[in-house]
C-alpha positions in Angstrom: 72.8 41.7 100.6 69.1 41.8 101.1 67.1 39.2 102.6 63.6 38.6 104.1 60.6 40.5 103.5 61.6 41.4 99.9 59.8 39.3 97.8 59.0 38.2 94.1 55.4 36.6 94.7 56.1 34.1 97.4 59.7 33.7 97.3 62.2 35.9 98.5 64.8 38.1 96.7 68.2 38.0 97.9 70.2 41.1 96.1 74.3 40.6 95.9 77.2 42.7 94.6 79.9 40.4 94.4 80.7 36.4 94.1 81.8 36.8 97.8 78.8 37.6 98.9 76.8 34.9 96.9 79.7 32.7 98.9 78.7 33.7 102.1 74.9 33.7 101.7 75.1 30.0 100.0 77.3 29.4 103.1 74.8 29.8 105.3 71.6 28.9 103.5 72.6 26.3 101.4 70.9 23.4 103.1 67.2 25.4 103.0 64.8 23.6 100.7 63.1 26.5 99.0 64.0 28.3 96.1 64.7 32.0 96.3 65.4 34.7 93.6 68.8 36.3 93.4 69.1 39.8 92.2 72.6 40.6 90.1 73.3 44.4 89.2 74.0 44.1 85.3 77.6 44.8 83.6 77.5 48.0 83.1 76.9 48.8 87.0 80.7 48.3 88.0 81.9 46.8 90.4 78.5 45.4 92.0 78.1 43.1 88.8 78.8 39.7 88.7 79.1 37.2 86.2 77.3 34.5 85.2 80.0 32.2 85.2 80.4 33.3 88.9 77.1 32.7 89.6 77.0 29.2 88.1 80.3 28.7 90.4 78.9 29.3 93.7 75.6 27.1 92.7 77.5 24.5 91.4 79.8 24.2 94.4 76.8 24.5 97.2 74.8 21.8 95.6 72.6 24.7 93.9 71.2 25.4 90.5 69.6 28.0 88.2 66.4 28.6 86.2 64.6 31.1 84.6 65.8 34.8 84.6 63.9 38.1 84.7 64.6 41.6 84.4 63.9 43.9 87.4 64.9 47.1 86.0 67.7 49.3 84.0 70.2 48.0 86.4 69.5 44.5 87.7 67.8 41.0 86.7 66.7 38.0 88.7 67.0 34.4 88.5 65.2 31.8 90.3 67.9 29.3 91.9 67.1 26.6 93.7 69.1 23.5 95.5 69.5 21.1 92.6 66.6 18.7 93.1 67.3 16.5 90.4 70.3 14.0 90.1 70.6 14.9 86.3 73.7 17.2 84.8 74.2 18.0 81.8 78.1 18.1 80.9 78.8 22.2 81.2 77.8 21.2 84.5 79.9 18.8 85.1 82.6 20.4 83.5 82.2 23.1 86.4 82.2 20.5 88.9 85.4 19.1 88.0 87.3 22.6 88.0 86.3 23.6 91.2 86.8 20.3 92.9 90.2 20.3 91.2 90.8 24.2 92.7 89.3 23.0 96.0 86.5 25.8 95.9 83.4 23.0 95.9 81.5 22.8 99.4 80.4 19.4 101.3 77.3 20.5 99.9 78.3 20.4 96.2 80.4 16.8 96.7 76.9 14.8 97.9 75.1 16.6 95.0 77.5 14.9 92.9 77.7 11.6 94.7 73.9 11.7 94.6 73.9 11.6 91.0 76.5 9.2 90.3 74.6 7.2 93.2 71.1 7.1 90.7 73.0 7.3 87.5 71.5 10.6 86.3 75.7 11.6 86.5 75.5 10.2 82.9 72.0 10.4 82.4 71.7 13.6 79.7 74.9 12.3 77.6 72.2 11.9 74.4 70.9 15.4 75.4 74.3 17.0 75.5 75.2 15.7 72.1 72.4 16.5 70.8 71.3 12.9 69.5 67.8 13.1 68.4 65.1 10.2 69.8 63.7 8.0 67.8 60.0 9.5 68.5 61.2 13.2 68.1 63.2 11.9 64.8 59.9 10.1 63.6 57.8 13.3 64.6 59.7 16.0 62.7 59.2 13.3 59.4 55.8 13.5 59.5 55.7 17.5 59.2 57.3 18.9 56.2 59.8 21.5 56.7 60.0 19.9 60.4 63.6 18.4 60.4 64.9 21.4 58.6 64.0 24.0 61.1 64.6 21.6 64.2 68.1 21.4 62.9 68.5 25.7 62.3 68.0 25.9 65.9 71.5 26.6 67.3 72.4 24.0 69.8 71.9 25.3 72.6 68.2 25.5 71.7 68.2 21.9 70.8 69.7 20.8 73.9 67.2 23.0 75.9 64.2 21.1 73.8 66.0 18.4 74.2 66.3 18.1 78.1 62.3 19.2 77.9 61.1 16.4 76.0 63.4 13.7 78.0 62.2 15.3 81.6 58.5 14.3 81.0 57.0 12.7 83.9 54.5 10.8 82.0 54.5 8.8 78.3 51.7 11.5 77.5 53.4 14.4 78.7 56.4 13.0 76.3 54.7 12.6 73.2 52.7 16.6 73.5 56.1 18.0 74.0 57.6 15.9 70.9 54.6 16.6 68.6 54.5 20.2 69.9 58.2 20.5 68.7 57.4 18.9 65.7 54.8 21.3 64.7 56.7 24.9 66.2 59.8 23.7 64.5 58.5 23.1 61.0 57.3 26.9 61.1 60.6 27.7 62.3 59.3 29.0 66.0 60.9 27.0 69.4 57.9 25.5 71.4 57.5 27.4 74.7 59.6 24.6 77.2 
């Protein structure tokens, strides 16, 4: 595992080989603020890959999450994780959650992200987003464009949901209605806005 004084802009890389080891370091560091990138050695490197799946257990269960993923090289990629800032889960989420309290693998950590959520309601608060239930002002926008609706819907759902979770984590009513008119137009020529 690498650490300090190896890093991606401002933010430093931490390099593991096995879910262990991701384990330990979350162990450790799990209650630091700032966001780091973890380098994972790609499948066919052996037996220093691991999994997303894995990954996405150790996050879940220190109160962690994941976002955006790079390449490094050949052999190994990099994903920005961070501890989960927000008190909204989406259900594969919370899916996870429930397994790994049930096999007793989540952390104190992970438990008060949970309670956190269910304490501000953002627990339940991307159920329209996970099934995939379209707003009334996306609906409304993808009318207005022809060939709009048709191409929103050939996205495969996990694109929607992605879009979805975009346009319902605006800040601001503005910031909203670009992102829905900006779907509105990419979709109708069949492209994903950039989210």
């Amino acid at each position: 595992m690498t650490g300090s004084g190896d890093t991606a802009g401002d933010r430093e890389r931490v390099q593991i080989t096995s879910q262990a080891e991701l384990r330990r370091w979350l162990g450790r560091y799990h209650a630091q603020e700032t966001s780091v990138w973890l380098v994972t050695f790609k499948k066919h490197c052996g037996d220093r890959y691991i999994s997303n799946d894995q990954v996405l257990d150790e996050l879940v269960a220190f109160g962690w999450t994941d976002g955006r993923k790079m390449k490094v090289d050949n052999d190994r990629t990099m994903q920005l994780i961070s501890p989960r800032r927000t008190d909204v889960w989406a259900a594969s989420y919370k899916e996870r959650a429930a397994r790994l309290i049930a096999e007793g693998r989540i952390h104190s950590a992970g438990l008060a992200s949970i309670e956190r959520a269910k304490q501000s309601g953002g627990w339940n608060a991307a159920q329209s987003v996970d099934a995939i239930e379209i707003p009334d002002d996306l609906r409304a926008a993808l009318r207005r464009i022809r060939g709009a609706t048709a191409g929103f819907r050939a996205f495969p759902p996990s694109a929607r949901r992605n879009i979805l979770r975009w346009i319902a984590s605006a800040k601001k009513p503005d910031t909203r209605r670009r992102r829905v008119v900006e779907t509105a137009r990419t979709a109708a020529i069949g492209e994903r806005p950039i989210a």
